[in-house]
NUTI-951122 format. One line per field, with one value per residue (C-alpha): residue number from 1; residue in one letter; x, y, z. Coordinates in Angstrom, 1 decimal, always signed. Layout:
BEGIN
num = (NUM,...);
residuo = (a,...);
px = (X,...);
py = (Y,...);
pz = (Z,...);
This chain:
BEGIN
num = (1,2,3,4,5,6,7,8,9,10,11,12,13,14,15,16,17,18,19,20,21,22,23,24,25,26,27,28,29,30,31,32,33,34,35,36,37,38,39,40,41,42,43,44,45,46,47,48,49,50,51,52,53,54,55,56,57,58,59,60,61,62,63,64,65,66,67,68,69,70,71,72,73,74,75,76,77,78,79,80,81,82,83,84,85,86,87,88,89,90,91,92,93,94,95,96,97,98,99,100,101,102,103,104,105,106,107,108,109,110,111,112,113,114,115,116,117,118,119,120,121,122,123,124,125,126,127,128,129,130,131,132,133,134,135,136,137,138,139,140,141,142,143,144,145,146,147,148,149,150,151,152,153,154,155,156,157,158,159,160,161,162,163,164,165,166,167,168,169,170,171,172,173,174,175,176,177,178,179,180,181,182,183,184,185,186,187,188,189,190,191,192,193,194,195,196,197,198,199,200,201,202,203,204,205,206,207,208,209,210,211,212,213,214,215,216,217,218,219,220,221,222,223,224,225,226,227,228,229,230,231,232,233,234,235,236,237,238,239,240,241,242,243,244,245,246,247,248,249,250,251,252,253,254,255,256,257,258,259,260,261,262,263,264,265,266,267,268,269,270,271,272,273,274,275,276,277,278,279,280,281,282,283,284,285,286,287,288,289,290,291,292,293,294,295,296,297,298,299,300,301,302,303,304,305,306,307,308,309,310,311,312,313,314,315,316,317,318,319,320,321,322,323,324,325,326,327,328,329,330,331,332,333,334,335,336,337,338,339,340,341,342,343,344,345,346,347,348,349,350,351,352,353,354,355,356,357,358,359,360,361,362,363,364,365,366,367,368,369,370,371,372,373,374,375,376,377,378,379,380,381,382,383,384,385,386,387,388,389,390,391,392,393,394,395,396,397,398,399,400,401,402,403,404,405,406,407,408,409,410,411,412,413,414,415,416,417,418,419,420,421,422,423,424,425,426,427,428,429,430,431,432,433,434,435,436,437,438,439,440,441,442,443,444,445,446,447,448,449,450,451,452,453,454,455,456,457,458,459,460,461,462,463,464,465,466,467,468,469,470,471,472,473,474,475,476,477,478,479,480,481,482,483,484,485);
residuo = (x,x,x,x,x,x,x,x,x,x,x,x,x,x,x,x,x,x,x,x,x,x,x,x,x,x,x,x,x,x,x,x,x,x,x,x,x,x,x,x,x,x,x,x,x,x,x,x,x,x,x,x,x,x,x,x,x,x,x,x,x,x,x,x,x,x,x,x,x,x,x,x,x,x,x,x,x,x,x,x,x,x,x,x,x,x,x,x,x,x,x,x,x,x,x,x,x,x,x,x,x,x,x,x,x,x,x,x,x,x,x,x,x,x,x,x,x,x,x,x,x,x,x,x,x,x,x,x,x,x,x,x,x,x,x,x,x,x,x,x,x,x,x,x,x,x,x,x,x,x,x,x,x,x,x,x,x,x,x,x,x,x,x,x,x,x,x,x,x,x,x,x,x,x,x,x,x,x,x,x,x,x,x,x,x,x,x,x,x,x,x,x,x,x,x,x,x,x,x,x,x,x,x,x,x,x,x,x,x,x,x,x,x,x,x,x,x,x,x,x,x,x,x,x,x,x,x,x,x,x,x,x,x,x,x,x,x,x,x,x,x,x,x,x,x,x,x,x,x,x,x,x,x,x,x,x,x,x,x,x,x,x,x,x,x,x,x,x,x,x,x,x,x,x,x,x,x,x,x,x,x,x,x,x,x,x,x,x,x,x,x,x,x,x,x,x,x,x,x,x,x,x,x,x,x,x,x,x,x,x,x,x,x,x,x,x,x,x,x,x,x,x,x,x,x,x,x,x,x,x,x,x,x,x,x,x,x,x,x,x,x,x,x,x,x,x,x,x,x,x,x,x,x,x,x,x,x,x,x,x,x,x,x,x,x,x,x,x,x,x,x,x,x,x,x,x,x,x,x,x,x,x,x,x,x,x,x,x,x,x,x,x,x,x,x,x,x,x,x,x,x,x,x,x,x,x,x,x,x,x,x,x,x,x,x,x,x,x,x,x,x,x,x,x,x,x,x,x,x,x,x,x,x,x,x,x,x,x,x,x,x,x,x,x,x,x,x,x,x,x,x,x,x,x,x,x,x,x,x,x,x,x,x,x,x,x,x,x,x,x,x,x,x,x,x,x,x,x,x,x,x,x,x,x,x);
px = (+200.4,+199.8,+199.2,+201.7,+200.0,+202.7,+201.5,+198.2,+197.6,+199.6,+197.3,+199.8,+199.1,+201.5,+203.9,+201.7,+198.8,+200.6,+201.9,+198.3,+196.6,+199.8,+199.0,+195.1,+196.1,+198.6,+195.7,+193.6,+195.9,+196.2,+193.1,+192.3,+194.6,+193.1,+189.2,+190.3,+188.7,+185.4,+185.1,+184.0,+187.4,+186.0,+184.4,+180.7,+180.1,+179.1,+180.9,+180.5,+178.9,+182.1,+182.5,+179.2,+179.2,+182.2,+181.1,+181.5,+183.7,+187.1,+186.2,+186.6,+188.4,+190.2,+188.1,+189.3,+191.3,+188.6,+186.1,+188.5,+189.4,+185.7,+184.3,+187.7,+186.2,+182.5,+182.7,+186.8,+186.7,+183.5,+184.9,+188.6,+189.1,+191.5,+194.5,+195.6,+193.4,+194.4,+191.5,+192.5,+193.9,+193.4,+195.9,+199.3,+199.6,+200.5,+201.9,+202.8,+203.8,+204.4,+208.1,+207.2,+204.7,+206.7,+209.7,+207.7,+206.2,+209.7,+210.4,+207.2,+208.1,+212.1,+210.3,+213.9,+214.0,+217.1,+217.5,+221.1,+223.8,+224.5,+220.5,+220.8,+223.7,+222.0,+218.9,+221.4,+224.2,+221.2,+219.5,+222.6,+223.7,+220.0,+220.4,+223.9,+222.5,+219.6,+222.0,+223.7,+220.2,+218.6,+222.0,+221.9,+224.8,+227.9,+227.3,+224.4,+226.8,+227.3,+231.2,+230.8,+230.0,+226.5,+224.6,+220.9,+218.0,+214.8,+212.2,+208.3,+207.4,+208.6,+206.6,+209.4,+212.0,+211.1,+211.0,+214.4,+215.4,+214.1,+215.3,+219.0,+218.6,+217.2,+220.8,+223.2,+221.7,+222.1,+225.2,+223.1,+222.0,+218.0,+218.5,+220.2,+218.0,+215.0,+213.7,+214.8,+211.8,+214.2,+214.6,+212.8,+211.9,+210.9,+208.6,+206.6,+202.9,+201.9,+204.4,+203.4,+201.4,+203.7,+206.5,+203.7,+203.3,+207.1,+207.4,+204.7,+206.1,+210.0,+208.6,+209.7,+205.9,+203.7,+204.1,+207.6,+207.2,+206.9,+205.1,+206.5,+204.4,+204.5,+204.7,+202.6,+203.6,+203.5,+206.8,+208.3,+209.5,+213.2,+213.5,+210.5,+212.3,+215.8,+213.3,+212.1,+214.9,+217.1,+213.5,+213.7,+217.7,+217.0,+214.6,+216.6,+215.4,+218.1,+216.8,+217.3,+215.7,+214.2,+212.3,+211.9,+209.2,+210.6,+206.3,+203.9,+201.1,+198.5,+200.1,+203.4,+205.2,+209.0,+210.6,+214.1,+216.6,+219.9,+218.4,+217.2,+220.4,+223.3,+220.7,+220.8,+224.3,+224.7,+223.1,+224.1,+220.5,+220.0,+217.9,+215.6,+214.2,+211.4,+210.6,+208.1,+206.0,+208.3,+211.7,+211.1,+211.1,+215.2,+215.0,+215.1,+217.9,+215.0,+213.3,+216.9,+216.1,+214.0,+217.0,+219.2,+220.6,+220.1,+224.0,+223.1,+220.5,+221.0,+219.0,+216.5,+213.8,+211.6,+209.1,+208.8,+206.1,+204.6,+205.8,+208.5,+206.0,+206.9,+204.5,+203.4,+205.7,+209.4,+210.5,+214.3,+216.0,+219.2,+221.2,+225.1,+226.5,+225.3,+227.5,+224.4,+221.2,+222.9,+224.5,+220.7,+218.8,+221.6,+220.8,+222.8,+221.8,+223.1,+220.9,+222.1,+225.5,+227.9,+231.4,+230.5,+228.6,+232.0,+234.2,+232.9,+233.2,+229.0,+225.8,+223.6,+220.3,+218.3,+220.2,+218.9,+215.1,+212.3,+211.9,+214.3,+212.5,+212.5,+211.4,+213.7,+211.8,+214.9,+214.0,+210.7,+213.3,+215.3,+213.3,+211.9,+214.9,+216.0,+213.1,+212.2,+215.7,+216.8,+215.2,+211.8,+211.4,+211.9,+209.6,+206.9,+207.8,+207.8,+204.9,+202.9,+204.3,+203.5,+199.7,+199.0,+200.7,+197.9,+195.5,+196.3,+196.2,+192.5,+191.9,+193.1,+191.3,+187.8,+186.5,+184.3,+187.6,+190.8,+194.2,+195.2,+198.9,+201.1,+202.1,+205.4,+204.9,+202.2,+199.8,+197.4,+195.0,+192.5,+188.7,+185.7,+185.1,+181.7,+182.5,+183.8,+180.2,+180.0,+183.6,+182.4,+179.5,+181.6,+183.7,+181.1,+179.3,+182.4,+183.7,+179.8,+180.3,+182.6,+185.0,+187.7,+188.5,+189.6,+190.6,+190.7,+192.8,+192.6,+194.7,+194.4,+191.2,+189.9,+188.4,+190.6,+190.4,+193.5,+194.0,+197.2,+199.1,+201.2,+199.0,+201.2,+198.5,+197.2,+197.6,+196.3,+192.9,+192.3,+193.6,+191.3,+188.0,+188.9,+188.7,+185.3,+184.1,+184.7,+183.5,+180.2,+179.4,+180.5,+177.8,+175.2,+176.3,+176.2,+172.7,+170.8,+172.6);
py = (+224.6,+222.9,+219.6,+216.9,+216.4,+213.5,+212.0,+212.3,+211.3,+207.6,+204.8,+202.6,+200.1,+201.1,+198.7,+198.6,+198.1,+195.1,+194.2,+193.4,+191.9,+189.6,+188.3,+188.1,+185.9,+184.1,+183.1,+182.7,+179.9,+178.3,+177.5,+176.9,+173.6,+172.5,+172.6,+171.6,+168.6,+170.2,+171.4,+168.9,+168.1,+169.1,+172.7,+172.3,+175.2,+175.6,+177.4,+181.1,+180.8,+182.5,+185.5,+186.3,+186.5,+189.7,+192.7,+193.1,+196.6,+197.0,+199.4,+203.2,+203.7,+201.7,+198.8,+197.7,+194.8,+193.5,+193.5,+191.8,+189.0,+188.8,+188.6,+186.3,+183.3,+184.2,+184.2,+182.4,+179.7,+177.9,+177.2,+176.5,+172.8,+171.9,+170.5,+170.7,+168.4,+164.8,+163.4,+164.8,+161.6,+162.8,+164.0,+163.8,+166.0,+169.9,+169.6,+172.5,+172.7,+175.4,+176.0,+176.4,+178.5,+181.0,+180.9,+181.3,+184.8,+185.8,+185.6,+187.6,+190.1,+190.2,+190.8,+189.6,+189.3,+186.8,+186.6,+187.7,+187.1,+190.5,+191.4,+189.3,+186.9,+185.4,+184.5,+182.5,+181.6,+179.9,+178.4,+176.2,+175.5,+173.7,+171.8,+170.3,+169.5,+167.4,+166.0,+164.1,+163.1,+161.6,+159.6,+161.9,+161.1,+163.8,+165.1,+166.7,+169.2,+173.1,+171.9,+169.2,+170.8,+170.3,+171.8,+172.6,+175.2,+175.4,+175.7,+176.6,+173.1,+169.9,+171.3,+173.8,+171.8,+169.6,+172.2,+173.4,+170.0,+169.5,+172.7,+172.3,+169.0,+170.9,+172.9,+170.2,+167.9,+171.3,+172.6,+175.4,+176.1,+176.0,+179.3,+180.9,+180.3,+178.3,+174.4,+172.6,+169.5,+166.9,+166.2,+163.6,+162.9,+159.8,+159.5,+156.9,+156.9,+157.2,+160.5,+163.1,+165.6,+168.3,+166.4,+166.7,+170.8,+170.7,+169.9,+172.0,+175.1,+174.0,+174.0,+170.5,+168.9,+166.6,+164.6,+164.3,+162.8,+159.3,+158.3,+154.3,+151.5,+150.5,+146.7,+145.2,+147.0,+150.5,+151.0,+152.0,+149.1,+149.3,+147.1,+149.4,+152.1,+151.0,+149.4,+153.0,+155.2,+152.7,+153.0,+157.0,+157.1,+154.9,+157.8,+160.2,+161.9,+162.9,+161.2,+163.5,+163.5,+160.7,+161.4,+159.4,+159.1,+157.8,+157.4,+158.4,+159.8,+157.5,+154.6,+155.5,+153.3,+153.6,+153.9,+151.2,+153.4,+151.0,+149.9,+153.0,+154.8,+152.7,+153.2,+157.1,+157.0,+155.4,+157.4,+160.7,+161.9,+163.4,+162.0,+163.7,+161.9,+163.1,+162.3,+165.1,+162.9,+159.9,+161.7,+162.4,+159.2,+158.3,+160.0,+156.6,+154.8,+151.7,+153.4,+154.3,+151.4,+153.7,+155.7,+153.0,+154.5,+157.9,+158.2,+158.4,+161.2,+164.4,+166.8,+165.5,+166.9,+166.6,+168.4,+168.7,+170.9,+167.4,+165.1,+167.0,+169.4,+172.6,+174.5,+175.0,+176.2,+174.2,+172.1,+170.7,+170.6,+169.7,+169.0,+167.2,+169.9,+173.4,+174.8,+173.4,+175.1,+178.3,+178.8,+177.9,+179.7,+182.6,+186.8,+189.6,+192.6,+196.0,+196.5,+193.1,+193.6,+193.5,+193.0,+189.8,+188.1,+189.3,+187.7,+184.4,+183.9,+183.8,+181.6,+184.0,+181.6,+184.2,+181.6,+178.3,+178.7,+180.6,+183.5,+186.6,+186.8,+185.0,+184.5,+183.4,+179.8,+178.1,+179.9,+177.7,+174.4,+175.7,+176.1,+172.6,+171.0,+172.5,+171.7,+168.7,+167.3,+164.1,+161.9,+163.7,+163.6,+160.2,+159.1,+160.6,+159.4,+155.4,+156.4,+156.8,+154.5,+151.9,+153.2,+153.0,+149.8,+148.7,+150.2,+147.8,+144.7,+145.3,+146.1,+142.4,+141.0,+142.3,+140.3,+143.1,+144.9,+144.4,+146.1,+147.2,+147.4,+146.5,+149.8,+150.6,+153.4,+155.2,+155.4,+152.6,+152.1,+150.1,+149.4,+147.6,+144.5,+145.4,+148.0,+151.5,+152.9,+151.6,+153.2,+156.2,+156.1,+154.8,+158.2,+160.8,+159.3,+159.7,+163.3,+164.4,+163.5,+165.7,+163.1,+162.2,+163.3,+160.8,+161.0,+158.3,+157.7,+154.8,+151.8,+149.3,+151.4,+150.7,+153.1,+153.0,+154.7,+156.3,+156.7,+158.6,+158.9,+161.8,+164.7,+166.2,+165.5,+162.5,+159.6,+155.9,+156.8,+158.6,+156.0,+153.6,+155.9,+156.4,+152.4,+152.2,+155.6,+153.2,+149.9,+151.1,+153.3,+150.5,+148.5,+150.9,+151.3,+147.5,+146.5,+149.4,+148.3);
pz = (+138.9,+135.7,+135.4,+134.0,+130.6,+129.8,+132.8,+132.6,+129.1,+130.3,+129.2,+130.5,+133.4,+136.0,+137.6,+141.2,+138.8,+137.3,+140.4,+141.6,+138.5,+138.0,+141.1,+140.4,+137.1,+139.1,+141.5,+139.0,+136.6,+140.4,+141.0,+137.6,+137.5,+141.3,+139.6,+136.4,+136.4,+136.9,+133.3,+130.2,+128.8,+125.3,+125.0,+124.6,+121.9,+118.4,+115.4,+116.0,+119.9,+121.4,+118.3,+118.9,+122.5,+122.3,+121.0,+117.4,+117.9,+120.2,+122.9,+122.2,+125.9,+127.7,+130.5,+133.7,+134.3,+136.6,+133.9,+131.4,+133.5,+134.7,+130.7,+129.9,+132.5,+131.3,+127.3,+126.8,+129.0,+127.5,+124.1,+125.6,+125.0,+128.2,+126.9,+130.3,+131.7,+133.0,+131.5,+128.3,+126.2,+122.5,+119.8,+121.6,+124.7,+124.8,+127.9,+130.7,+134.1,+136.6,+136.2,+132.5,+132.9,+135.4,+133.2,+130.0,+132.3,+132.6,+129.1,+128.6,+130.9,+129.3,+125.9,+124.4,+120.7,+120.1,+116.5,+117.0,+119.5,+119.8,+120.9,+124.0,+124.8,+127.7,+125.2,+122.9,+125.2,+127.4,+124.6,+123.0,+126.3,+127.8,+124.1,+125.0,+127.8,+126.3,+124.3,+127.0,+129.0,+125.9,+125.1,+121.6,+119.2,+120.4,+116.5,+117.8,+120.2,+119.5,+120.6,+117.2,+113.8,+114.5,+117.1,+118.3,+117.9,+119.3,+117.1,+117.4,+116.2,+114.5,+111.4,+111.4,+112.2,+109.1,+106.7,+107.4,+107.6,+104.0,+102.9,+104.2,+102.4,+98.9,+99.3,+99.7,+97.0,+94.1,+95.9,+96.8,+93.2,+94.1,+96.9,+93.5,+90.5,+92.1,+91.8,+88.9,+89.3,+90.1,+93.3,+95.0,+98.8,+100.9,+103.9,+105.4,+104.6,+108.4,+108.2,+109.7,+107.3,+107.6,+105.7,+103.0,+103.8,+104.0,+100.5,+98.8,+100.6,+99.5,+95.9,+95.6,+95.0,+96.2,+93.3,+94.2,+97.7,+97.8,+101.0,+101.3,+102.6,+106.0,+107.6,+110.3,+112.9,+110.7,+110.2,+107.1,+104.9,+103.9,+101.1,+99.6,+100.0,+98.3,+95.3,+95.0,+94.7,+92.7,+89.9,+90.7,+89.9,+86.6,+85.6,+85.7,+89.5,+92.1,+95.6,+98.7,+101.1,+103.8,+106.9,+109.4,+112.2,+115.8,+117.5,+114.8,+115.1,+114.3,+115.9,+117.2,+115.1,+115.3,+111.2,+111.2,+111.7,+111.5,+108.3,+106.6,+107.7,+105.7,+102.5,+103.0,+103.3,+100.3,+98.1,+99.7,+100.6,+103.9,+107.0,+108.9,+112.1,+113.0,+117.0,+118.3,+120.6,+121.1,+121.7,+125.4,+126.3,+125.9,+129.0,+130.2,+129.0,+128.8,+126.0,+124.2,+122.0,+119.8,+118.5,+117.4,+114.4,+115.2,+114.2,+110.7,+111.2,+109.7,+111.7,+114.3,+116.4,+119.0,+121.1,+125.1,+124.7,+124.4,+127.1,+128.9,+130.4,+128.7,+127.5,+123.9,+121.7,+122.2,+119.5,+119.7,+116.1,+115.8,+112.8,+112.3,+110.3,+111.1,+108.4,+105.8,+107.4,+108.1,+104.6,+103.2,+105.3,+106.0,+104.4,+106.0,+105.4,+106.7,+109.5,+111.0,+110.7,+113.9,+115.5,+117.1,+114.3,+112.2,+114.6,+114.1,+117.9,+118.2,+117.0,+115.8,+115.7,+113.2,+110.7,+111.9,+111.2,+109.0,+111.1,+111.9,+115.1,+118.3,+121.5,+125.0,+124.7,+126.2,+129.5,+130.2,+129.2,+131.2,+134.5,+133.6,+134.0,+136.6,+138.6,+137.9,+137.3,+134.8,+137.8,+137.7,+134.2,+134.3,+136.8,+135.2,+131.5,+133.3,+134.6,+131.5,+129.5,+132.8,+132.7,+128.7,+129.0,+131.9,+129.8,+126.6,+129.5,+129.7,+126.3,+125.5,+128.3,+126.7,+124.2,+122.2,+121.8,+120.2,+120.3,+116.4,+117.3,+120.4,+121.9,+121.5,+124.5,+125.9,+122.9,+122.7,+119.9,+120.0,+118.9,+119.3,+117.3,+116.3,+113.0,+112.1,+113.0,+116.9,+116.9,+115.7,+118.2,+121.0,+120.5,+119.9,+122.9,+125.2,+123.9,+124.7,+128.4,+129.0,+131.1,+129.0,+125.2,+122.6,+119.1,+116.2,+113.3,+110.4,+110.1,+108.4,+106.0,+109.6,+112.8,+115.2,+119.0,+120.0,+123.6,+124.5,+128.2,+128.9,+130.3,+132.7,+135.9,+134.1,+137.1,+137.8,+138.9,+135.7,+133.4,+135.6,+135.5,+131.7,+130.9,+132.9,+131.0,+127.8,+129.3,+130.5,+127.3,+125.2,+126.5,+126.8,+122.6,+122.2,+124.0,+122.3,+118.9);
């Protein structure tokens, strides 16, 4: 008998095969999070240490899985910085959690590409859905429902999510002239100068110029100031510019600072430019109807977005964008050819979401949100966000009780930033000193022209005992800094 060339010329791994080494990894990510805390929270390699650990060449047959996973924790897991970590306190956190990580493998495994109703109904239907249902636990504005004329989209990121906002906003402001014949140079936009950069990338890549963003002072507190930012467009309207665009920033990133809402909105709506509120760390938290204070305002917003692949423990990438009038983004970002055409997109009866960001593609990211929610419910979420907010609060307490330190700004939340009194080069020291150790993992930013620690609580296993060994981490170095100084 001859033998079944189809078969025997498979390089495919074969559903037993996967069976087993899904399992394997399974174990592997299991363990991984129960001896996290073993490994220094900042890899310890140089540029070009992991490159040239791998062969230069791909392999000419195929390896076994063994091997792969085997050279994976040998040569990978060095230079992996572990986001995951609870002694991880830098940046803002990438957050994950189990239910996000099995739903995320079920997405995987469905391989869906949504970019059209029609491609996978459940991938879609799912997706607006979980987003109306945000809506209501974050005490949103009902503008922001698929039943309004607005509605919501998951992005990859609030870097996205800002470019479309500033793009629908390009549209509306040249009645859609600029998709047409391109950027005339008139248009003007408005962010605060602790913005985040991409408003600044936004801008460039919208062909509306960095000279033509006007990033606005900020008060004490690093807010944006209001009365700066009415001076500024009524001097831009006098010279002949067309204002149209404001974002912003609900939790900065430098400082968290939370931009006046109630005061910046009545001045967009007065001059018919559109907001943007941009929340991607802070958002999470009007989980709690505590913290709802933050979005005061949020009525006059635009579009808005924010990121629980930061705080609400779903795993990198989930941004939420919503915007108040969907008809807007989908006319600007909206091209139909041929090939995309369909009965339900004609009938008008469908959201087809390939017209509410950059990309045609997409993934089944509201799977992972989903799963989130439903295991952890509203309350779950909630205990944890109180949680964090309770610890970086602690944390500021012994800050201010420690006289070679200061706090820089009050903490709105559950980012403290802080420094030692000594200078800008102790800080620098103090840092360095720390990330070397291996324990913890800290980033800085400037305020003030001034060096400034950040410490940031929301790691999804970050607890008490961490927060507490992560004070006496900075204690003791500090004075090991200070007495050799």
């Amino acid at each position: 008998m001859k033998p079944n060339l189809a078969e025997k010329l498979s390089y495919h791994m074969e559903p037993d095969a996967f069976r087993r080494f899904g399992y394997a990894v399974v174990d592997w990510i299991a363990d991984y999070y129960k001896s996290i805390e073993s490994y220094p929270v900042l890899a310890r390699v140089s540029p070009g240490d992991v490159r040239a650990s791998l062969p230069p060449k791909p392999p000419q047959q195929g390896e076994e899985f063994e091997r792969i996973l085997e050279d994976f924790a040998q040569f990978i897991l060095p230079g992996v910085t572990h986001w995951q970590s609870p002694n991880f306190f830098a940046y803002f956190p990438c957050n994950a959690s189990g239910p996000s990580i099995l739903g995320d493998l079920l997405s995987s495994g469905l391989g869906v590409q949504g970019m059209l109703w029609a491609t996978s109904p459940a991938c879609t239907e799912l997706e607006a859905l979980v987003l109306d249902w945000l809506v209501d636990a974050l005490g949103l504005p009902k503008q922001f429902l698929s039943t309004s004329a607005g509605g919501g989209v998951i992005q990859d990121t609030a870097s996205s999510a800002s470019l479309c906002a500033l793009l629908a906003a390009r549209e509306r402001a040249t009645n859609f002239e600029s998709n047409r014949t391109g950027i005339r140079g008139r248009l003007v936009a408005y962010a605060s100068a602790q913005a985040h950069s991409s408003i600044e990338k936004a801008v460039q890549i919208a062909g509306i110029g960095r000279e033509n963003l006007r990033l606005m002072e900020v008060d004490e507190q690093f807010a944006m100031r209001t009365e700066a930012l009415a001076a500024l467009i009524d001097k831009d309207r006098k010279a002949g510019l067309v204002p149209f665009f404001v974002c912003a920033t609900l939790g900065t990133t430098s400082s968290n600072a939370i931009d006046p809402l109630p005061q910046l909105g009545p001045i967009c709506r007065q001059h018919g430019m559109w907001l943007h509120v941009d929340a991607a760390m802070s958002g999470t938290a009007a989980l709690c109807p505590e913290f709802r204070h933050i979005q005061h305002g949020l009525e006059y917003a635009d579009s808005y977005c924010f990121n629980p692949h930061k705080w609400m423990f779903t795993n990198f990438d989930c941004d939420c964008f919503y915007v108040a009038e969907r008809k807007v983004l989908i006319q600007t970002l909206s091209v139909l050819p041929e090939y995309l055409r369909n009965q339900a997109t004609e009938s008008g009866a469908v959201i087809d979401y390939r017209d509410w960001h950059i990309p045609l593609g997409r993934r089944f990211r509201s799977l992972k949100l989903w799963f989130v929610l439903r295991h952890y419910g509203i309350q779950g979420l909630q205990f944890h966000i109180r949680e964090h907010v309770r610890l970086a609060q602690e944390f500021a307490s012994w800050v201010k009780k420690d006289p070679r330190f200061e706090l820089v700004v009050e903490p709105p939340l559950n980012l403290v930033c802080f420094r030692l009194r000594a200078g800008d080069d102790e800080n620098q020291q103090l840092m360095d000193a720390l990330n070397r150790s291996g324990d913890l993992y800290l980033t800085h930013t400037k305020l003030n022209g001034r060096f400034t620690l950040r410490l940031s609580v929301g790691q999804t296993n970050t607890s008490e005992q961490h927060v507490q060994r992560a004070w006496r981490h900075i204690a003791e170095q500090a004075s090991r800094l200070l007495i050799s100084a």
